[in-house]
Backbone bond lengths (Angstrom), bond angles and torsions (degrees), N, CA, C in turn:
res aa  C-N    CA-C-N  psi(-1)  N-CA   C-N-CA  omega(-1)  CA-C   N-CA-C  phi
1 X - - - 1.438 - - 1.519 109.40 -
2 X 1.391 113.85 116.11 1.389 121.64 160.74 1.681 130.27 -40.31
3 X 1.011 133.34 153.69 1.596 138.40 174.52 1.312 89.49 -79.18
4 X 1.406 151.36 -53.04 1.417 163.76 152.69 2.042 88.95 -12.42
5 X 1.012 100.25 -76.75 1.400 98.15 -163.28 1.837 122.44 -66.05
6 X 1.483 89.42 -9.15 1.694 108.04 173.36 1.721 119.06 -68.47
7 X 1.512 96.28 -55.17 1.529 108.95 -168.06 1.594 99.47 -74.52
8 X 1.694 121.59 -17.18 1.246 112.01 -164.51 1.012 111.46 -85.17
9 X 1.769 127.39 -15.94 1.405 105.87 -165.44 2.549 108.58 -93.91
10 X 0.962 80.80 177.47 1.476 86.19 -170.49 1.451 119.52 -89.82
11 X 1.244 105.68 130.73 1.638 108.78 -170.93 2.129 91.52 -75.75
12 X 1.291 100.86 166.14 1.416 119.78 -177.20 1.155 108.88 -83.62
13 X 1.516 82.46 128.08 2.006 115.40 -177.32 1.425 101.26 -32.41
14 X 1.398 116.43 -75.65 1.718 97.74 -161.19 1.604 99.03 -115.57
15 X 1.619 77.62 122.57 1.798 82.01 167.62 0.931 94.29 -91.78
16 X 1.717 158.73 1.05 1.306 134.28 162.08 1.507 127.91 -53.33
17 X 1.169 89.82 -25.94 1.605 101.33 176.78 1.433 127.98 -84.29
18 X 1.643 102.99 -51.96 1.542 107.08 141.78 1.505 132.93 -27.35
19 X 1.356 116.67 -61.86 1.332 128.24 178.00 1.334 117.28 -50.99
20 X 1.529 106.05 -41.41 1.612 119.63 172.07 1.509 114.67 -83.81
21 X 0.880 154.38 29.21 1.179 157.47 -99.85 1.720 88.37 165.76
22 X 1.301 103.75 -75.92 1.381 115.91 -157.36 1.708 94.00 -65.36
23 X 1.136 121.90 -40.42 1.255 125.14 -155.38 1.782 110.36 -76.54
24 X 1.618 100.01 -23.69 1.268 86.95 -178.00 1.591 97.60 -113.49
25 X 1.014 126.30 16.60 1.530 128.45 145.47 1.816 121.00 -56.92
26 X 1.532 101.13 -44.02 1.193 119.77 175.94 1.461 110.22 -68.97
27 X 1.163 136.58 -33.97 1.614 141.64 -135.54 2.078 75.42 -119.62
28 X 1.069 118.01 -65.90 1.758 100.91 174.98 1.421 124.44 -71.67
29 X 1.678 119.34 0.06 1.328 128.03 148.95 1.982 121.33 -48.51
30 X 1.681 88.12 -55.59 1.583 112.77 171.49 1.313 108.45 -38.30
31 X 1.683 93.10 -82.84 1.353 109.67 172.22 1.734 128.81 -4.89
32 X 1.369 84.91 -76.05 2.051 98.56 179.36 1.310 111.95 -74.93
33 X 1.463 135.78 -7.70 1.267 129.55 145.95 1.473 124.99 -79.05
34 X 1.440 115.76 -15.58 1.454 108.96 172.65 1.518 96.46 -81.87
35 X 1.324 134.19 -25.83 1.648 151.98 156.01 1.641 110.49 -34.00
36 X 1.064 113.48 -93.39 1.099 110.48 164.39 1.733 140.20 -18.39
37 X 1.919 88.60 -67.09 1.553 96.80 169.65 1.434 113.61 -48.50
38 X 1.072 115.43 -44.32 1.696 119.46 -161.73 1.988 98.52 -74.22
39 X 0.985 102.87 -23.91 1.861 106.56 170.34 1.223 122.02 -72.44
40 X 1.612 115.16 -39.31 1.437 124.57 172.65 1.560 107.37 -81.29
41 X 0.908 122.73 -41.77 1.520 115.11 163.95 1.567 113.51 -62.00
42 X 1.184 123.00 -58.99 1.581 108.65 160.21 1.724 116.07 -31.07
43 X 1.228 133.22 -66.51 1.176 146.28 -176.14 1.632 92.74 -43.30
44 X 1.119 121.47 -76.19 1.537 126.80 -179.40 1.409 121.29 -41.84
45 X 1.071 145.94 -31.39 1.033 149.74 134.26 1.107 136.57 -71.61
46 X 1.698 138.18 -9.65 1.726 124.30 122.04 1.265 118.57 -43.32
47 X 0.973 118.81 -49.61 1.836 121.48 -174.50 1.357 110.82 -78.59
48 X 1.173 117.93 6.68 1.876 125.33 157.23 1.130 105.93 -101.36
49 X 1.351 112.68 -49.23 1.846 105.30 177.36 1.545 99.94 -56.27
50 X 1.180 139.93 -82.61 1.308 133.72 -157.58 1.678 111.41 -39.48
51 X 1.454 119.14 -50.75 1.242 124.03 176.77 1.633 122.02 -55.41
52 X 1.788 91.62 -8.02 1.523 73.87 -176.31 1.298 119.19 -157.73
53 X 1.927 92.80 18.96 1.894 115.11 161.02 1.481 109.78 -50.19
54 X 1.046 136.09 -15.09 1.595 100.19 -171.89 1.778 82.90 -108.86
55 X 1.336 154.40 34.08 1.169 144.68 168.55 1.295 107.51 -111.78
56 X 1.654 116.49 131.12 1.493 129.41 -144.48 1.931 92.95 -74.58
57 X 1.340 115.05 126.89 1.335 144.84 153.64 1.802 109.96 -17.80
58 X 1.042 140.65 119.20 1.249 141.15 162.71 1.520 105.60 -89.24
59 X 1.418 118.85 132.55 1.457 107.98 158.32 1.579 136.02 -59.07
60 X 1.632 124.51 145.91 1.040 89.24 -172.73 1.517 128.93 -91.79
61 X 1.579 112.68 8.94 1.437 110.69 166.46 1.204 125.93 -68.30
62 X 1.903 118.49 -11.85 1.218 135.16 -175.39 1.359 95.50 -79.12
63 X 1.555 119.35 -54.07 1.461 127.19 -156.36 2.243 103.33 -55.79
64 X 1.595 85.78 -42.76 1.394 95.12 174.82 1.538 151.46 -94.17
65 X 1.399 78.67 1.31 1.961 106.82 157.59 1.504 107.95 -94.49
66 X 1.258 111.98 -35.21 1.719 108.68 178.09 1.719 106.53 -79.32
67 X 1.203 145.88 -22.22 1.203 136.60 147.73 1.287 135.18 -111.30
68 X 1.243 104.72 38.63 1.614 127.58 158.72 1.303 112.39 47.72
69 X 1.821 125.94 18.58 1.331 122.73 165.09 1.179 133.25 -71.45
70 X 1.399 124.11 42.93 1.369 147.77 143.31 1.410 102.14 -76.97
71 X 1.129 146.16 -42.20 0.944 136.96 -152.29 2.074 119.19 -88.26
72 X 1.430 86.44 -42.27 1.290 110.33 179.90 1.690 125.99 -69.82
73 X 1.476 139.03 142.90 1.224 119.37 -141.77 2.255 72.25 -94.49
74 X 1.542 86.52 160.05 1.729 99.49 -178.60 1.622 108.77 -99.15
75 X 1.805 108.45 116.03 1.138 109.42 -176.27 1.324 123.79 -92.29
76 X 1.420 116.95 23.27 1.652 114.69 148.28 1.579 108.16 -154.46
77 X 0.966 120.40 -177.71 1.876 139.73 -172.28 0.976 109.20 -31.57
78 X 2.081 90.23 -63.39 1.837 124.30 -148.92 1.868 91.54 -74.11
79 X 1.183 124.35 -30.82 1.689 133.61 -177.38 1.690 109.20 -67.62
80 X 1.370 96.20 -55.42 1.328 94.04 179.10 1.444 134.06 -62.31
81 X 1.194 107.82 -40.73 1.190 128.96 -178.61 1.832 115.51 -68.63
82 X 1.886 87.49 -34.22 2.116 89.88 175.44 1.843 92.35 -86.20
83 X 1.122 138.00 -4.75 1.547 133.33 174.42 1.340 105.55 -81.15
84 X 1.456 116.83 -35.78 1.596 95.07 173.04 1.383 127.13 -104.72
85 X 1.189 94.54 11.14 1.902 108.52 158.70 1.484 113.81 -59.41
């Protein structure tokens, strides 16, 4: 194949569509990695519970007077929400 025959052919009519196209390829790319993550973190925490069901339960007002996370600002939802429990 020629360089002649490279430059000649025509790029696609609408890159608007492309562009949109591409964009939400990317945005359900996200998606199934925020998917995923949230599975392997599931996974990670069954395999802590099992390792460590028969070891006696701390309360959690104990857990949170003994590391003073009242105090500290809460850097996601799932934090905040077990801080004001």
């Amino acid at each position: 194949m020629s360089n002649a025959s490279l430059t000649s052919a025509k790029p696609p009519g609408n890159w608007t569509q492309l562009n949109k196209q591409l964009a939400q390829a990317k945005a359900l790319l996200r998606q199934m990695s925020r998917t995923v993550e949230g599975i392997e973190d599931a996974r990670t925490i069954e395999r802590a519970k099992r390792a460590n069901r028969n070891k006696p339960r701390i309360p959690r007002a104990q857990v949170k007077k003994d590391c003073s996370w009242t105090d500290q600002p809460a850097a996601t939802p799932w934090l905040a929400e077990f801080l004001q429990t």
